[in-house]
N, C-alpha and C positions, 0 to 999 in steps of 0.2 A: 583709735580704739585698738585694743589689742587684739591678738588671734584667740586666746583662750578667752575671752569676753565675746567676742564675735562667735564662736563658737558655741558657748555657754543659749548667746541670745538663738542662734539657730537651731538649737537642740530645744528650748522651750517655746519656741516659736513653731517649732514644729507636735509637741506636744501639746498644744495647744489648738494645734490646725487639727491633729487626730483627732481630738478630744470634740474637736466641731461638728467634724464629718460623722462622728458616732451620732451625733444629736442629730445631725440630719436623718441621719436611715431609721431614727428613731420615731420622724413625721410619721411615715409608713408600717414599720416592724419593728418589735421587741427585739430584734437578735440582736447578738448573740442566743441570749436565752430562747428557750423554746413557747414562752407562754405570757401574753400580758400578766396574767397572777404571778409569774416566774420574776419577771422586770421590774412589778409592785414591789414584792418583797426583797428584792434583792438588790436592784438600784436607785427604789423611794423609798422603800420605807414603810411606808402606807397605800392606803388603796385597792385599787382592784386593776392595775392595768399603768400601760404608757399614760401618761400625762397625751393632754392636749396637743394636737398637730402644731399650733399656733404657738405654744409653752415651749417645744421641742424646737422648733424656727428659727424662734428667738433667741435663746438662749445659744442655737450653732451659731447665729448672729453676730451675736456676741461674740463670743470665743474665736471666730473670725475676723472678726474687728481685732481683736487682742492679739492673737497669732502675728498679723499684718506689722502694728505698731511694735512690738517685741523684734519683729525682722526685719523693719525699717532703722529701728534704734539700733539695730548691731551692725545693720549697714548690709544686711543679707538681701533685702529688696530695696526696690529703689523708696525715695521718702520722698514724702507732699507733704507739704506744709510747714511751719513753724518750727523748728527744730524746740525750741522750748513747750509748745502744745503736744506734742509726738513724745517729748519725755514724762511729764506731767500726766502724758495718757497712759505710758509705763508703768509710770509710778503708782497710778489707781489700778489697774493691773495687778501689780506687786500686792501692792495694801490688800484688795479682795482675796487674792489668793491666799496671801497667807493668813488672815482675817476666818476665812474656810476651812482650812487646814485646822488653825487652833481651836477652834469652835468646834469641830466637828471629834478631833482629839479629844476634848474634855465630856461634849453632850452624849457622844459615845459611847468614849470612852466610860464616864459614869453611869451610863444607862438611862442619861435622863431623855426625857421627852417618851414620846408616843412612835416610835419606830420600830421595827421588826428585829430582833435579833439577830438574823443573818446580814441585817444592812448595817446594823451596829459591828459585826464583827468586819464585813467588808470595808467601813467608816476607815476603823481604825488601823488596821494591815493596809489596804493599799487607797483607798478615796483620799483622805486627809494627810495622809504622808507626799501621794503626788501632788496636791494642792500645795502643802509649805515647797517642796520641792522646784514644781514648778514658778512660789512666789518669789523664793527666794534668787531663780535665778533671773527672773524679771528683773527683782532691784538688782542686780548685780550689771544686768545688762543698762540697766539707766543710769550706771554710776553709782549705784553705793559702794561704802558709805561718802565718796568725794564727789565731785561736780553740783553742791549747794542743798545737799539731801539737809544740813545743818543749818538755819538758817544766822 
């Protein structure tokens, strides 16, 4: 693996690690913002407040899970398991994220759904841009487009 790949995976492996750790302090507090109505509207959408302790958990779970396999795949931590499982986990990785990104670009974007306008505007400036962002350099880091992305 090269340095600019390995590096590519440690810069989204670590945006990914933030982006966890935000979800965690989310269990607890809204901050940044100053106001569960503030966090409703500004980073769901709908609502009246944080999502569920258990919602917010999970989801840092997640994204720690992601973080891990992204920095094992670049070779930034050490790797367990399967080197073909550990890619393929990349890869779904990849796919969600940019999956988020374009989605969130268009339903946003066009104003569809039932979301708040400020989260619409947040969406598109910087939620769904770090999403493709972050997905594309997932696949980047699992080898796209070479190492069998083509079957």
């Amino acid at each position: 693996m090269g340095a600019v790949t390995r590096g590519v995976g440690a810069a989204v492996a670590g945006g990914l690690a933030v982006a966890g750790a935000l979800h965690a302090v989310w269990t607890v507090t809204p901050w940044p913002l100053r106001t569960p109505e503030e966090f409703a509207d500004t980073v769901v959408g709908t609502g009246e407040g944080v999502p569920p302790a258990a919602a917010c958990a999970a989801v840092a779970g997640a994204l720690g899970a992601a973080a891990y396999l992204v920095a094992a795949e670049a070779g930034v931590a050490p790797a367990v398991g399967p080197a073909r499982v550990r890619r393929a986990g990349v890869r779904a990785v990849s796919a969600v994220l940019l999956a988020r990104g374009a989605g969130g670009l268009v339903v946003s974007g066009l104003g569809l759904g039932a979301r708040s306008e400020r989260f619409r505007r947040m969406d598109t400036r910087y939620y769904a841009p770090l999403c493709l962002a972050l997905g594309a350099g997932a696949a980047v880091t699992s080898g796209f487009p070479g190492r069998g992305w083509v079957a």
